[in-house]
N, C-alpha and C positions, 0 to 999 in steps of 0.2 A: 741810313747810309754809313758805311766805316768809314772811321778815322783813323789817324796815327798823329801820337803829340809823343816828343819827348821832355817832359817839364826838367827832368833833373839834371845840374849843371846848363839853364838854359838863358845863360848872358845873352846881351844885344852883340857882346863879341864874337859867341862861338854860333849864333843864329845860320849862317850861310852857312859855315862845315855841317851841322848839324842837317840841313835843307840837302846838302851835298851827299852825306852818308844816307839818309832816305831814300834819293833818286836809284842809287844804287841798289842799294836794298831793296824798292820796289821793282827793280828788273828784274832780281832775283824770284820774287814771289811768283810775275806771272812766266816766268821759268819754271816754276812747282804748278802752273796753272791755278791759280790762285787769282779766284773773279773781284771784283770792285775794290778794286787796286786805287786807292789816295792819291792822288799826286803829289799833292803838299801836307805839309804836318801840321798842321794846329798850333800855332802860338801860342800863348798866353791866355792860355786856360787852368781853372780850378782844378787843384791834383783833385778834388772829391768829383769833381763832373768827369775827369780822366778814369781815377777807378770806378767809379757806378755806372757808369755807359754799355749796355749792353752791347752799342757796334762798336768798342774799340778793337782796333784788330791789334796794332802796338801802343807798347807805353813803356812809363818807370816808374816804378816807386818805391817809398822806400821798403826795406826788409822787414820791418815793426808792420808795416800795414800789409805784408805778404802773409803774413801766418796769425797777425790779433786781429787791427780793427777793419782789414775787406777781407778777409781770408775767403769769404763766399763767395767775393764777386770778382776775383783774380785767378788768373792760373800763368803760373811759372811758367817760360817759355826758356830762358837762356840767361846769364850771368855774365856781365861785363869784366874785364881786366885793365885796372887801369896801369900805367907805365907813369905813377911817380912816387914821390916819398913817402912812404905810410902804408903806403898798397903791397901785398904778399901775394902774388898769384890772382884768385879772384876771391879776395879777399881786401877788406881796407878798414881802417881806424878813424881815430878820431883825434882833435888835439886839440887840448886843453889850453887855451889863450889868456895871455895877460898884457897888460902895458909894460913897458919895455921898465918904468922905473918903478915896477912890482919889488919889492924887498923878499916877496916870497921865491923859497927854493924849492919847494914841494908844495902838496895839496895843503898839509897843517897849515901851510902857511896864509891859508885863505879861509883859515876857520873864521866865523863873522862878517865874513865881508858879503857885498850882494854878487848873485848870477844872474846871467841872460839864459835865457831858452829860446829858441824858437817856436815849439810847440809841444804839448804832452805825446805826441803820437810819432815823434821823433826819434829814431835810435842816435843817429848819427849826433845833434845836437841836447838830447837829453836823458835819454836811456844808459848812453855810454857814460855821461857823466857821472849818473848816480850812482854807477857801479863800482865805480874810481871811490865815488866821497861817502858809499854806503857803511864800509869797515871804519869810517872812522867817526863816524856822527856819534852822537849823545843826545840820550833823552829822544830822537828820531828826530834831531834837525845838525846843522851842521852851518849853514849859509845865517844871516842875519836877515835877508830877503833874496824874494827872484821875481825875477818880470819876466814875461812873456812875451817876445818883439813882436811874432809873426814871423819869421824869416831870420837867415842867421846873417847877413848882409846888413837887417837892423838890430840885431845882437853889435852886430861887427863897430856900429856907430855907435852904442853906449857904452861900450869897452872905452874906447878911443875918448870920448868925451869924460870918463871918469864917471859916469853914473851908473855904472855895474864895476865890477872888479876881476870877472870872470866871463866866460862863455867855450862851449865846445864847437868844432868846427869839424865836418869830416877833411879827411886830408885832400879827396879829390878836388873839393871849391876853393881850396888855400892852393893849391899849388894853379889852376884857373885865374884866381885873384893877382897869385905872384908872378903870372906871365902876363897878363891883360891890365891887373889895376892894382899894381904894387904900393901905390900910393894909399889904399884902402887899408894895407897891411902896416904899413907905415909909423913907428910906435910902439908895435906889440911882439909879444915872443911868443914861444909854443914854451909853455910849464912841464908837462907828461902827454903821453896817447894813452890810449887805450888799447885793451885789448879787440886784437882784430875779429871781426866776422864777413860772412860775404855780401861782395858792394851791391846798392840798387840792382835789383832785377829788371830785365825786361819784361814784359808781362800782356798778356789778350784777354780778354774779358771770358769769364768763364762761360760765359753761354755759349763761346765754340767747340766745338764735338774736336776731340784726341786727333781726327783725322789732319785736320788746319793744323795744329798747334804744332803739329810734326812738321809739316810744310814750312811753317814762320820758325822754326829752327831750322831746318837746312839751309832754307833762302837766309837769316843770318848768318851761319857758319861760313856758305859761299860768299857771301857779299864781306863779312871781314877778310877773305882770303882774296877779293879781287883789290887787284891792282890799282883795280878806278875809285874805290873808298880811301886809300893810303892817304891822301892828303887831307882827309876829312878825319880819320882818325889819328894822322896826329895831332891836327889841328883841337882835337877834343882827346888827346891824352889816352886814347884807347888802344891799348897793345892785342886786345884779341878778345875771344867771347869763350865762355867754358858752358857746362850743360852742368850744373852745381845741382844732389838731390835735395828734395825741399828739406827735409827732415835737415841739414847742416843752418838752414835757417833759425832752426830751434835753441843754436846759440846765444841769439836776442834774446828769448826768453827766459834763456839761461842767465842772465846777466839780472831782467829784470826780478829772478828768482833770490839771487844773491840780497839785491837789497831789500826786499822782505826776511830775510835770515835776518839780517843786520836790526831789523824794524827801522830801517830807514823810508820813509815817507815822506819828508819833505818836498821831491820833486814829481810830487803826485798830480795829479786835475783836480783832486779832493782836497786839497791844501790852498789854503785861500794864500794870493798871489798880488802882486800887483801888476798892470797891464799899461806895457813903454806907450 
């Protein structure tokens, strides 16, 4: 049976906008006629049981797993825009975090110190980073250690507590944090971003045939254009949806191209790590 989850950006605060822009969006589908049609979205499910599901009909993920590690089992539907700091169109960055009584002014200035990651298959929390710290490593390391949270939320807590020194955030969850749980943020600065590429995809499981995938784009197009989503996407910071071609995706890789130039390695899966 299809589903529809949107894991990404999926607080317990934005849960009902979130439940709100579906509704809409599923009117739209069986407007394109578009049969077994979800009612509700899927909480709190595994982004890996998200992308490997052959009945998913919507999702998100990130951009690193739209073109490396599911590239087989995803297909591009549509491109989010978000409406806040960081965000160019559809397009968005990343921002490099510290504690507020950081002495550093730049990236040099966290030579030796440790980072947080969320995970190796992360653009937003680890890709972007390395690209930033790849020109300037030595020997192929830079950092004195990384840990690997799970999540940038438990990055967010060893920042804050002093037992990393560093972590990336994309800007759409920081500016989410800074309207909902400013007190999370609380402490910390933004150091530099990164250079932008385009934010989480919307995405359907590749085993749907061209014909669907056409439909689950219009029924999005119309459904950010109705009226009856407005309070649900602002509610979730979404200014509009763009049809991005995939190949602009190859950005990512572009990045992570850069730091093998560098022979920077460190924030590899191959680089033994310690784990928060």
């Amino acid at each position: 049976m299809r589903f529809a989850s949107l894991p990404w950006y999926a607080l317990p605060e934005t849960e009902a906008a979130q439940d709100a822009l579906w509704h809409v969006v599923a009117e739209h589908l069986r407007r394109q006629g578009v049969l077994d049609i979800p009612e509700q979205l899927v909480h709190r499910i595994s982004v890996i049981s998200v992308l490997t599901d052959p009945d998913l009909l919507i999702g998100q993920c990130c951009g690193y797993d739209l073109i490396y590690g599911f590239a087989s089992c995803v297909t591009l539907v549509a491109t989010p825009r978000f409406g806040v700091p960081g965000c160019d169109g559809a397009n968005y960055r990343s921002f490099v975090l510290v504690r507020q009584d950081c002495p550093a002014e730049d990236l040099e200035g966290l030579r030796g110190g440790v980072c947080a990651i969320n995970s190796f298959n992360s653009h937003s929390g680890t890709n972007a980073l390395r690209g930033l710290v790849a020109p300037l490593c030595r020997n192929g390391g830079f950092f004195s250690g990384v840990e690997v949270t799970g999540g940038h939320l438990s990055s967010l807590a060893l920042l804050k507590t002093g037992r990393v020194d560093t972590m990336a955030m994309d800007c759409v969850l920081h500016a989410l944090l800074a309207r909902h749980r400013p007190q999370a943020l609380a402490g910390t600065r933004t150091l530099c971003q990164s250079e932008s590429v385009p934010a989480p995809p919307f995405i359907t499981s590749s085993s749907n045939d061209h014909g669907l995938v056409a439909k689950l784009r219009a029924a999005l197009d119309s459904a950010f254009r109705d009226e009856a989503s407005a309070d649900a996407r602002t509610a979730l910071m979404l200014a509009g949806i763009e049809q991005v071609p995939l190949q602009d995706y190859a950005r990512i890789l572009d990045v992570e191209r850069t730091t093998l130039h560098h022979g920077y390695k460190e924030l590899h899966a191959t680089t033994p790590v310690r784990s928060a």
